[in-house]
C-alpha positions as CSV (number, residue, x, y, z in Angstrom):
1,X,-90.6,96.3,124.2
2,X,-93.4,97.7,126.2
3,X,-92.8,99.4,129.8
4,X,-90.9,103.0,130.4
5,X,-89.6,104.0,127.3
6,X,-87.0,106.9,126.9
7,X,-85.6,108.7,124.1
8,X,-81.6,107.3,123.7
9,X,-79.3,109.7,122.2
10,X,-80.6,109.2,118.4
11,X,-84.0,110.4,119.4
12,X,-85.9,107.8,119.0
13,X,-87.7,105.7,121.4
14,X,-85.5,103.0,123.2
15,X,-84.8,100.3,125.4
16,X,-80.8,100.7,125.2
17,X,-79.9,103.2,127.0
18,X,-77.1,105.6,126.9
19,X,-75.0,107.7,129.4
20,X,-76.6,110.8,128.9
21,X,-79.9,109.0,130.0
22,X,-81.1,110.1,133.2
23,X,-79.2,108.3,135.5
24,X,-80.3,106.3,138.6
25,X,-84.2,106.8,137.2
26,X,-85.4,103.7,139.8
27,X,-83.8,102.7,143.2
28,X,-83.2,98.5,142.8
29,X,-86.0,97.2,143.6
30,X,-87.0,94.5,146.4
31,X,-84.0,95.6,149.0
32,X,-86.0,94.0,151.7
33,X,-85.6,90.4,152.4
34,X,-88.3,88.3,151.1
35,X,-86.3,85.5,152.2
36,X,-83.2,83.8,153.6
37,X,-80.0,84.9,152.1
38,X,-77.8,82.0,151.5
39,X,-77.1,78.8,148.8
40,X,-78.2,75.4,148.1
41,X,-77.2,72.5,146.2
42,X,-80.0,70.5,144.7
43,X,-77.7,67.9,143.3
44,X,-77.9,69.6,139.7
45,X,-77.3,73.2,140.6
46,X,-76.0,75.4,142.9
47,X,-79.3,77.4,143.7
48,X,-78.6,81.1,145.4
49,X,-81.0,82.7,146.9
50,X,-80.3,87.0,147.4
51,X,-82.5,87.1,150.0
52,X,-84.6,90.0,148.4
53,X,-86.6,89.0,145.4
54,X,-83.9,87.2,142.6
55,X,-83.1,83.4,142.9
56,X,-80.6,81.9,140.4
57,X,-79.4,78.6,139.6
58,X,-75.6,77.5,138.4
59,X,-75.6,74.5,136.7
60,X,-72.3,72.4,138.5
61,X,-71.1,70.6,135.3
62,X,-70.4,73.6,133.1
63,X,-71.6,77.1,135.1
64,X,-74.1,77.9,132.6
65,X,-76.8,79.9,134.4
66,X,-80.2,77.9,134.5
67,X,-82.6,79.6,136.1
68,X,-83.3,83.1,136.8
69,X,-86.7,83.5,139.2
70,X,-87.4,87.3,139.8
71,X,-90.6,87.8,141.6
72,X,-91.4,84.4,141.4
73,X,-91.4,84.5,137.3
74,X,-88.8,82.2,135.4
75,X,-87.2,85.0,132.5
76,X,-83.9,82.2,131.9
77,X,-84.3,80.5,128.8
78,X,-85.6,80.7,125.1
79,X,-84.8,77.6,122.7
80,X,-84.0,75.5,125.0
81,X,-80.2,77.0,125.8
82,X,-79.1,78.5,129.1
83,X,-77.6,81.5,129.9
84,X,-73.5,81.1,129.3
85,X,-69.7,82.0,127.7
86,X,-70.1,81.8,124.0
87,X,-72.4,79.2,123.2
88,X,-71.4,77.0,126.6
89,X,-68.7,75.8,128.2
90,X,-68.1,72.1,128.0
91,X,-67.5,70.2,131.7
92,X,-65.7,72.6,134.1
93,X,-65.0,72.9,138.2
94,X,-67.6,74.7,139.6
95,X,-67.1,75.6,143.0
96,X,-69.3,77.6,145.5
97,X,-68.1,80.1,148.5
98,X,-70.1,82.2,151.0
99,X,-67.8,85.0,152.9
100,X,-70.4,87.2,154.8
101,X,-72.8,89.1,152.7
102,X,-71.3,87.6,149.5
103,X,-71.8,84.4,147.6
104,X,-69.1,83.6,145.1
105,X,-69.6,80.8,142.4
106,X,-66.3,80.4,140.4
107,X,-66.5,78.4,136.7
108,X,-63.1,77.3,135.5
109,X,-62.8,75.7,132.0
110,X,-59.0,75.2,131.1
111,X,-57.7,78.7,131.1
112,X,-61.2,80.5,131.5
113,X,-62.4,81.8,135.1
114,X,-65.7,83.0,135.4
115,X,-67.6,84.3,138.2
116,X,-70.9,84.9,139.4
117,X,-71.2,86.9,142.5
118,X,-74.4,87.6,144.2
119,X,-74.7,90.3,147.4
120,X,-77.5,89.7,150.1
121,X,-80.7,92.4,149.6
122,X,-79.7,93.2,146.1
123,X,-81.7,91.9,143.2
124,X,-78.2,92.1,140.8
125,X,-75.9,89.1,139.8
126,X,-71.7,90.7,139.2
127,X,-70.2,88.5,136.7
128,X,-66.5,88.2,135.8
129,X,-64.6,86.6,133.0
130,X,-60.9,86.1,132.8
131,X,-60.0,84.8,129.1
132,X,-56.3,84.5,129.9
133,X,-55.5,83.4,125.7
134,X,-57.0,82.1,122.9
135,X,-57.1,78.0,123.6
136,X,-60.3,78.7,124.9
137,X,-63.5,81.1,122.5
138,X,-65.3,83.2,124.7
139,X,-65.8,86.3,123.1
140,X,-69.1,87.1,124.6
141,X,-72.0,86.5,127.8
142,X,-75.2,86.0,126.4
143,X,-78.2,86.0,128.6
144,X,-81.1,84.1,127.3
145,X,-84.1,85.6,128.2
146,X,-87.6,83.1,127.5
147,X,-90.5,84.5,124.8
148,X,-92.9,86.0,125.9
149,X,-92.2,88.0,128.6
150,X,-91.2,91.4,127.0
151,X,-92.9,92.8,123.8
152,X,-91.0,91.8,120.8
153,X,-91.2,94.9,118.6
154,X,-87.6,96.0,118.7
155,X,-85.6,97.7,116.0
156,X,-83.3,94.0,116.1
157,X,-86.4,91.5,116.1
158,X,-86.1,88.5,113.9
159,X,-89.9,87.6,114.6
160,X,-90.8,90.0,111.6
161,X,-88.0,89.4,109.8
162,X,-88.1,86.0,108.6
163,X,-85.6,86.5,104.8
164,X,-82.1,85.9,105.1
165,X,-80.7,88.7,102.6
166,X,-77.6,88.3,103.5
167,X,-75.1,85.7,105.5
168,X,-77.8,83.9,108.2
169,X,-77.7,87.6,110.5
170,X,-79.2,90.1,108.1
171,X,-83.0,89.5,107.4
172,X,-86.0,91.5,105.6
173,X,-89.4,92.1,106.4
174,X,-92.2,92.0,103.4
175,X,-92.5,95.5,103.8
176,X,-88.6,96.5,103.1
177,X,-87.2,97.0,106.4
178,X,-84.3,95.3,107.6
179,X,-83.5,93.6,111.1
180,X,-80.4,92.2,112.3
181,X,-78.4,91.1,116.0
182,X,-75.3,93.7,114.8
183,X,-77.9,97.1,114.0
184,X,-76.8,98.2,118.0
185,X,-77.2,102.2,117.0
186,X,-75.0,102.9,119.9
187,X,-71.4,103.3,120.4
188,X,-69.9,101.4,123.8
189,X,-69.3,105.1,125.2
190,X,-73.2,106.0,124.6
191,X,-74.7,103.5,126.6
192,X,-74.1,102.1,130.0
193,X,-77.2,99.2,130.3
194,X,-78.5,97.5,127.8
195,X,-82.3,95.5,128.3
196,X,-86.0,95.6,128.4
197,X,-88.9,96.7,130.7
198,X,-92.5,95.8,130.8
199,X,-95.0,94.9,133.3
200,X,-93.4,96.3,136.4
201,X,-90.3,94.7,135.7
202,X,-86.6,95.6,134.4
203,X,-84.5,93.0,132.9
204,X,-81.0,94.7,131.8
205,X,-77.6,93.8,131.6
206,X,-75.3,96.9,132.6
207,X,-71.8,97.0,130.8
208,X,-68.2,96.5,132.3
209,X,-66.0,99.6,131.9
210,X,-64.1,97.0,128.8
211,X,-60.7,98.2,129.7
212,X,-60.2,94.5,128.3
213,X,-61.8,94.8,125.6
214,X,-61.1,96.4,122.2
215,X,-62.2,98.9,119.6
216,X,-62.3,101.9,121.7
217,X,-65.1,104.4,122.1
218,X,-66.6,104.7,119.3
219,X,-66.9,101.0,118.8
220,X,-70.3,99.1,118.0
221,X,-71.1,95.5,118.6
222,X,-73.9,93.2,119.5
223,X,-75.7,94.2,122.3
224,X,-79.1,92.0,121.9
225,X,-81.4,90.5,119.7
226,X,-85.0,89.0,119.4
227,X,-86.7,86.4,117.8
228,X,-89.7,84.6,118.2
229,X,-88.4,82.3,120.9
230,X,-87.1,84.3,122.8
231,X,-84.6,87.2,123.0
232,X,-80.4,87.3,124.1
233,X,-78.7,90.4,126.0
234,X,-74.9,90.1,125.1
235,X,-71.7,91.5,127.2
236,X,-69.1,91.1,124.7
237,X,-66.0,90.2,125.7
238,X,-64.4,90.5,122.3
239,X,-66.5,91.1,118.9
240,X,-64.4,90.5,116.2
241,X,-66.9,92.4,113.3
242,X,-64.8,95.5,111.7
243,X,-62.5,95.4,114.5
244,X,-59.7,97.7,114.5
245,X,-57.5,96.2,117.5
246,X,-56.1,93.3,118.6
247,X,-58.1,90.9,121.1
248,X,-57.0,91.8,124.7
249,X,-57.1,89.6,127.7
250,X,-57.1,89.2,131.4
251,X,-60.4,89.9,133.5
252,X,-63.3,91.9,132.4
253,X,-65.6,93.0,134.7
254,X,-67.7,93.1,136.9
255,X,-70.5,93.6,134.3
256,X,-74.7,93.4,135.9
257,X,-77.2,91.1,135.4
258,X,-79.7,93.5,137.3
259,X,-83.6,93.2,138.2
260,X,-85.8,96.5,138.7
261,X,-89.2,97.7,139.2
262,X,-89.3,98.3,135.9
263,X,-87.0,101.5,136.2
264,X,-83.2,101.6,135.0
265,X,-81.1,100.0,136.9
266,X,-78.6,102.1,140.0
267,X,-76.2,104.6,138.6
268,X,-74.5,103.1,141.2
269,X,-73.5,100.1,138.9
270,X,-72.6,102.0,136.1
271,X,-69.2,101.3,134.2
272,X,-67.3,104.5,136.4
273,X,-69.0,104.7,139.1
274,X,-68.9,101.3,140.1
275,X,-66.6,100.3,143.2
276,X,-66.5,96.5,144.5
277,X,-64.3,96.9,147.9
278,X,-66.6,94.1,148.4
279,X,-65.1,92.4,145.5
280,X,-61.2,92.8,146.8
281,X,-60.7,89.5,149.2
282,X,-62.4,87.7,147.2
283,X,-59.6,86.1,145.2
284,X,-60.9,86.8,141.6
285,X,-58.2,85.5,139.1
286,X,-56.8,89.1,137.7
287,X,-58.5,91.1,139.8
288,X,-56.8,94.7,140.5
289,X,-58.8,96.4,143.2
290,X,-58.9,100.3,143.3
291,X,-55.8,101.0,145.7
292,X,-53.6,99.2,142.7
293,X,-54.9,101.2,139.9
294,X,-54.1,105.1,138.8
295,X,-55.6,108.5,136.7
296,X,-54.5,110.7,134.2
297,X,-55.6,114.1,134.3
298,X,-55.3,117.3,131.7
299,X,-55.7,120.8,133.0
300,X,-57.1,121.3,129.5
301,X,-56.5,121.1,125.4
302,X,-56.1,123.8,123.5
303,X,-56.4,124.0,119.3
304,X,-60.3,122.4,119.6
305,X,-63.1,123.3,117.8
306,X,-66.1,124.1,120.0
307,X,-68.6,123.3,117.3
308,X,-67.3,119.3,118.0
309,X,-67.1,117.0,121.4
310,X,-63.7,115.8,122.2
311,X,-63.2,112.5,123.9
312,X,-59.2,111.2,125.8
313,X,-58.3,107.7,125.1
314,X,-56.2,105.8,126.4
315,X,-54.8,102.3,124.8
316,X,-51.9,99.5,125.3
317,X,-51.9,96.3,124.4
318,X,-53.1,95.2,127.2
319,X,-56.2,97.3,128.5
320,X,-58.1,100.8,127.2
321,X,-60.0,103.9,128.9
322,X,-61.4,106.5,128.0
323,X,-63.3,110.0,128.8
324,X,-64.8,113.0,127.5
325,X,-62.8,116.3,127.4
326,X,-64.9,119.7,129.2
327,X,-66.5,121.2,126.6
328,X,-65.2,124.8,128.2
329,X,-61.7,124.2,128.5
330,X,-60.8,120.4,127.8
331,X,-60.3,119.5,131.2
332,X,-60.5,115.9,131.4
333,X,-59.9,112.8,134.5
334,X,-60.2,108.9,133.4
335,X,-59.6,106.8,136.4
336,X,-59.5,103.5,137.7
337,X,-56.5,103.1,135.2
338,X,-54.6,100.2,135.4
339,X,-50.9,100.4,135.8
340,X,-48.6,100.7,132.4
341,X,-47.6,102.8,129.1
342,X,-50.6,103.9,127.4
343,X,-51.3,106.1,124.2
344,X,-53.0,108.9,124.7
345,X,-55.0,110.4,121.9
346,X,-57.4,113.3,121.4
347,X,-60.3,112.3,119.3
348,X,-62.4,115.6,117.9
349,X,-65.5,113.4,117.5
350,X,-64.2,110.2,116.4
351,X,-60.8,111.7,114.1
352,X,-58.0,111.4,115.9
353,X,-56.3,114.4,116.1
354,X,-53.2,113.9,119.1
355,X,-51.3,111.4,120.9
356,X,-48.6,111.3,122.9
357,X,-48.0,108.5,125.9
358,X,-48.3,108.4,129.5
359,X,-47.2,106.4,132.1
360,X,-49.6,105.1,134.8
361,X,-48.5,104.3,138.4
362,X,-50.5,102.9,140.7
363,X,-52.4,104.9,143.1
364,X,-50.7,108.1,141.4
365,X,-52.5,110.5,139.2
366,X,-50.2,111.9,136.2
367,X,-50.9,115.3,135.6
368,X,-50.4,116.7,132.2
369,X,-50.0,120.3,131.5
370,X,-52.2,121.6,128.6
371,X,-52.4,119.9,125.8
372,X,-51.9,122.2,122.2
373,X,-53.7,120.6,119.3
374,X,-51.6,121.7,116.4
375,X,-53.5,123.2,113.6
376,X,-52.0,120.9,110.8
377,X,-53.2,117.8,112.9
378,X,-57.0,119.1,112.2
379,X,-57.9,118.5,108.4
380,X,-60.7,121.1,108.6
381,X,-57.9,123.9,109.4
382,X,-56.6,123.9,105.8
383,X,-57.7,126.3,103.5
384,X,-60.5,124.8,100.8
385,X,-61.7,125.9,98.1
386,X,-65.2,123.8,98.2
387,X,-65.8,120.8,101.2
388,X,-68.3,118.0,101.3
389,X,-68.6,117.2,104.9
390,X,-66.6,118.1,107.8
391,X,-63.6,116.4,109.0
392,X,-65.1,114.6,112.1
393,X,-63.9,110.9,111.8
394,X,-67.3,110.0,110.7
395,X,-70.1,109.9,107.6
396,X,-72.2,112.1,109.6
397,X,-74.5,114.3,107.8
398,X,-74.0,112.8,104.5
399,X,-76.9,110.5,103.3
400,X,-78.6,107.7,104.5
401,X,-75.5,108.4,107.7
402,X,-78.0,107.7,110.3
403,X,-79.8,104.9,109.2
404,X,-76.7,103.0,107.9
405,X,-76.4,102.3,112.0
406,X,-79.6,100.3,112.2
407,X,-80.5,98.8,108.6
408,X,-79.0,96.9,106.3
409,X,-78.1,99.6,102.9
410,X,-80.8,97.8,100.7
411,X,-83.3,98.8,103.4
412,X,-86.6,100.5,101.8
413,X,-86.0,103.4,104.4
414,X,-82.7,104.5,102.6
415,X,-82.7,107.3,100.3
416,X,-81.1,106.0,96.2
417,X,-77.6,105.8,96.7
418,X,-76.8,107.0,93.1
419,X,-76.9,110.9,92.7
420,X,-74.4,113.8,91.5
421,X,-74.0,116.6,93.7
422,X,-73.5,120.4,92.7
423,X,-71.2,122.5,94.5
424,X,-72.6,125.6,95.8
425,X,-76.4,123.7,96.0
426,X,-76.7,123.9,99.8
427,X,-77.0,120.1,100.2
428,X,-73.8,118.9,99.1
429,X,-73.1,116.7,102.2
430,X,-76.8,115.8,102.4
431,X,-77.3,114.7,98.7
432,X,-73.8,113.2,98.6
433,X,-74.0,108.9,99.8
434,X,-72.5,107.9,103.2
435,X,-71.1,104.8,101.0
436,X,-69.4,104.1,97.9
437,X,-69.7,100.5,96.3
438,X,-68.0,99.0,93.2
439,X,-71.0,97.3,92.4
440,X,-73.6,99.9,93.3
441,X,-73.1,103.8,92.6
442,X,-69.3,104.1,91.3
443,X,-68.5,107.2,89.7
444,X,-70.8,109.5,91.3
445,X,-69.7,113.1,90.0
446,X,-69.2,116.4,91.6
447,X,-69.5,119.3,89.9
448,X,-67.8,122.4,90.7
449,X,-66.8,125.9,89.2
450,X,-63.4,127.6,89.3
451,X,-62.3,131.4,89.2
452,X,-59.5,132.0,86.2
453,X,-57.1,132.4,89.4
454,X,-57.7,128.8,90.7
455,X,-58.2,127.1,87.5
456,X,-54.5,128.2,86.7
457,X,-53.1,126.4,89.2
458,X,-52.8,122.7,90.6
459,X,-54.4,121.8,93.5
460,X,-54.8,119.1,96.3
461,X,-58.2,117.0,96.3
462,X,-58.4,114.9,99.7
463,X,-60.9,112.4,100.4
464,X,-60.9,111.4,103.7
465,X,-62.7,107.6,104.8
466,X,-63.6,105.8,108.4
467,X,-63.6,102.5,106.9
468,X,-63.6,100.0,103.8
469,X,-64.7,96.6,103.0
470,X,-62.5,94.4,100.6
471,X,-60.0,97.1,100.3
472,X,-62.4,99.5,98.2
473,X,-60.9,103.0,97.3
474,X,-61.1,105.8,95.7
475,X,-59.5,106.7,92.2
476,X,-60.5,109.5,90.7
477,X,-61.3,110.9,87.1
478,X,-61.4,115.0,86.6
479,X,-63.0,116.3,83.3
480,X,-62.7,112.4,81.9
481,X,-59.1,113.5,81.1
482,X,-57.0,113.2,84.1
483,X,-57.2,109.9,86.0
484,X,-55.4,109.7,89.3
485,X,-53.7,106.6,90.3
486,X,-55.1,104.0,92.3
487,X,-54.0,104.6,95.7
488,X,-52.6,101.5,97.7
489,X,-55.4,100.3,100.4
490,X,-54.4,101.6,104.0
491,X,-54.8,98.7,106.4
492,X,-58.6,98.1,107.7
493,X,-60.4,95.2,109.2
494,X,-61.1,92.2,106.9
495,X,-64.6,91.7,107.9
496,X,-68.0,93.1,106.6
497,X,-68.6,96.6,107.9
498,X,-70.7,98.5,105.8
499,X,-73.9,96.1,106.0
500,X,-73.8,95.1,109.9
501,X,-74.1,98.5,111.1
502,X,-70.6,100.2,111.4
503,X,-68.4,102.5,109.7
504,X,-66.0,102.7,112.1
505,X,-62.6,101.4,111.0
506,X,-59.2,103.2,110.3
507,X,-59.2,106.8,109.4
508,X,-57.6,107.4,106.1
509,X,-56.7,110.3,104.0
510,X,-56.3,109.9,100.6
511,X,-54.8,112.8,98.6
512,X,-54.1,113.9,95.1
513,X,-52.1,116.0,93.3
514,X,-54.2,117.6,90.5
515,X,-52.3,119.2,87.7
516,X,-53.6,123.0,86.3
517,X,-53.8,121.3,83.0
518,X,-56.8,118.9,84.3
519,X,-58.9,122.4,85.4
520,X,-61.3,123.9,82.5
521,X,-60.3,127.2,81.9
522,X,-63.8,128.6,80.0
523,X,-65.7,131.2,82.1
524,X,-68.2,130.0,84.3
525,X,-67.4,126.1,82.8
526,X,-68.7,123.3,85.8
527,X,-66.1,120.7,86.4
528,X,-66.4,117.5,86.8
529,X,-64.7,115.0,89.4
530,X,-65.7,111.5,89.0
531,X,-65.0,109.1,92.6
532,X,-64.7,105.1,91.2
533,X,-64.0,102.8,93.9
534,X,-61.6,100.1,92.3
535,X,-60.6,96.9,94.2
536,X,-59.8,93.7,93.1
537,X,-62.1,92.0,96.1
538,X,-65.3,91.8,97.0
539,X,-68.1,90.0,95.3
540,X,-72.0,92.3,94.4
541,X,-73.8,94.4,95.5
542,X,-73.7,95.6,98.6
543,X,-70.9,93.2,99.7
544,X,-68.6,94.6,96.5
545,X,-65.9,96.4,97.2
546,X,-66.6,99.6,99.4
547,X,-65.8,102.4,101.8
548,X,-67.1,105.1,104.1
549,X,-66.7,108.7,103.6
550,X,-65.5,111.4,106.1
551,X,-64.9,114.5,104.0
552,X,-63.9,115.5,100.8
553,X,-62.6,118.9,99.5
554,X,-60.6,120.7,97.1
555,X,-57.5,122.7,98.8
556,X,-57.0,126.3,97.8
């Protein structure tokens, strides 16, 4: 997309913007009326009218959204589709209410409300979405935005992407590089908007806070995609891909379809900082204004490394929070919490290294005294005698980490994924592969030396992953004369991982108990350890049996 760029929190130039983007860059734009606040029903449609510079149509037989006039420019539609739940809802009540300087429009389709909410002067739509159970799929809003209008030279575009390499959502350019719907880069806590800008105007869709969601932080899921007819901006209800929680439901929202100058839309809208008192009479279905909700605070954590973020979460099985810990102290304060039992955990990065539970009342805060992170709970506090890595919850640092985010692994941008590493080279984690396939660079070797002293002894090898696909994992081989066993698979999601852009699963540790009599005892000799994934799943290539690698190291 052309229009203001920014640099998101990978560095590179973007359109999706995080939370640590400057916030509130461009006042919403067109707060003066250009014309009469108010509603219309054309027979078809209920047609609103914000009074500033947005008109939007409902259509009355299903609530998709039809029309979408900013400045007197259509940007609803590409292919043909509207704007809608899923991929449409069939015939529902649609029903239209003005109370003051709101206008309500409320869908319902069996057990599904959703809402569109519009505010006189502001150039925004608020949208809820109660998915009360599962007799009815809506696991995502997708706006449908027309060709055309915005520059189609995204990281995600399909227009240059025409070869299916793999399923119909992973595609390949002639030169090599890869393009797909599910390459979103960001986690849901790094961005709060997602969209595009050019030509004076900004076109974005700002998240809900997804307590009713699931995944967590750190999760990634579809945010957008282009092609050449057009391009789709997604709030995602639930996204089942590599998912490591059970779907939650009740309402979710209000999430932003907002219209700019070309600027990012108000921090006031932000998942956060958000308040609807507006929003409280109007008889939303689940709706929990703020005088029914709570906080939990922490006068700090102790036992953190101050070399890694920390981030509190909070999860039940009915909603989830979260919020970063001070990097001074671990002070932290998530609020707007809705009442109930919740986990609490301490994440350094993304490796869970707490929990305990709290209890949330509403309107009360629960206090917590400082938290003590116990030394054993951190993997990187044991003692080692060589490490590949660092115990963060994540692949970072080790190769092709970065770009596994954004491309496909058969992308021409990734470095070979075959390659031994040698202890004490200096670029152990960067030589060593983010991923391990059956199919595609089993039995990569790390060599290593030992003193007499440590070569006398048996040690612990761990090797720590953040996710696998068809139950890969490790067994390994040291001097081709000891072979471990092959551990039993800890429980992950059952969906591809590795190619759509997320490593993100369970946390697993896998240790081993080598004897002294695996160890070469000649002076100076290099050992060998030899990492096979083995599953009994999977089919080639890249879609063989793999996993995702956190850290591995040799204990002392």
């Amino acid at each position: 997309m052309s229009g203001t760029a920014s640099t998101g929190p990978l560095g590179r130039r973007a359109f999706v913007l995080g939370a640590a983007a400057a916030a509130g860059t461009a006042a919403l734009a067109g707060t003066a009326s250009a014309a009469a606040f108010g509603w219309s029903d054309d027979g078809t449609h209920y047609v609103v009218d914000t009074g500033a510079q947005l008109v939007f149509k409902v259509r009355k037989s299903n609530g998709d959204l039809s029309s979408l006039v900013y400045r007197g420019v259509e940007y609803q539609g590409y292919g043909g589709m509207n704007s809608h739940i899923e991929s449409g809802l069939g015939s529902s009540n649609v029903t239209i209410s003005q109370s003051g300087s709101t206008i309500l429009v409320s869908v319902t389709y069996g057990t599904l409300k959703h809402y569109y909410a519009a505010r006189s002067g502001e150039n925004n739509i608020y949208l809820w979405t109660n998915k009360a159970d599962t007799s009815v799929s809506a696991t995502r809003f997708i706006l449908r935005v027309k060709a055309g209008l915005f520059r189609n030279d995204e990281p995600d575009s399909y227009t240059y992407a025409p070869t299916a390499i793999e399923a119909s959502d992973v595609f390949a350019k002639s030169d090599g590089q890869t393009r797909s719907k599910h390459y979103s880069r960001l986690r849901v806590m790094d961005y709060n908007y997602i969209g595009w800008s050019s030509g004076g105007v900004g076109l974005w869709i700002v998240r809900s806070n997804h307590e009713k969601a699931s995944g967590g932080p750190f999760y990634r899921s579809l945010l957008r995609h282009q092609s050449a007819d057009g391009g789709g901006l997604y709030e995602i209800l639930y996204y089942g891909q590599n998912q490591t929680e059970a779907q939650r439901f009740g309402l979710q929202g209000p999430y932003v379809i907002a219209l700019t100058d070309g600027g990012a839309p108000s921090s006031a809208l932000f998942p956060g900082t958000l308040t609807t008192p507006w929003a409280d009479s109007l008889g939303l279905s689940g709706y929990v204004g703020a005088s029914g909700r709570g906080r939990v605070a922490g006068v700090g954590i102790t036992g953190r490394n101050p070399a890694h973020p920390y981030t509190v979460g909070l999860a039940s099985p009915t909603a989830q929070y979260w919020g970063p810990a001070r990097a001074s102290d671990g002070w932290f304060s998530i609020g707007g919490v809705l009442p109930g039992t919740y986990t609490l955990t301490v994440f350094k990065d993304e490796l869970a290294v707490y929990t305990t539970s709290v209890t949330v009342t509403a309107g009360g805060t629960t206090t917590l005294n400082t938290i003590a992170i116990p030394s054993s709970n951190d993997p990187s506090n044991a003692s080692a005698i060589w490490r590949i890595g660092d115990w963060n919850g994540t692949p970072k640092g080790f190769k092709n980490a970065d770009l596994m985010t954004y491309a496909h692994p058969s992308d021409v941008r990734a470095a070979p994924w075959t390659g031994n590493v040698v202890i004490g080279s200096g670029a152990e984690t960067s030589a060593f592969p983010c991923y391990l396939w059956k199919d595609v660079n089993s039995g990569i070797v790390v060599h290593f030396r030992l003193t007499a002293a440590q070569a006398a002894a048996a040690h612990t090898l761990r090797i720590g992953v953040t996710t696998a696909y068809a139950n890969g994992r490790p067994q390994v081989v040291v001097n081709d004369t000891w072979t471990s066993a092959i551990p039993s698979p800890p429980a992950q999601p059952n969906t591809r991982s590795l190619t759509n852009g997320s490593y993100r699963g369970n946390n697993h540790v896998f240790s081993y108990s080598v004897p002294a009599s695996a160890w070469r005892t000649d002076p100076g000799a290099y050992n060998t350890l030899r990492i096979n994934v083995v599953s009994g799943s999977g089919t080639t290539a890249y879609l063989s049996a793999g996993t995702s690698i956190d850290a591995i190291d040799l204990l002392a």
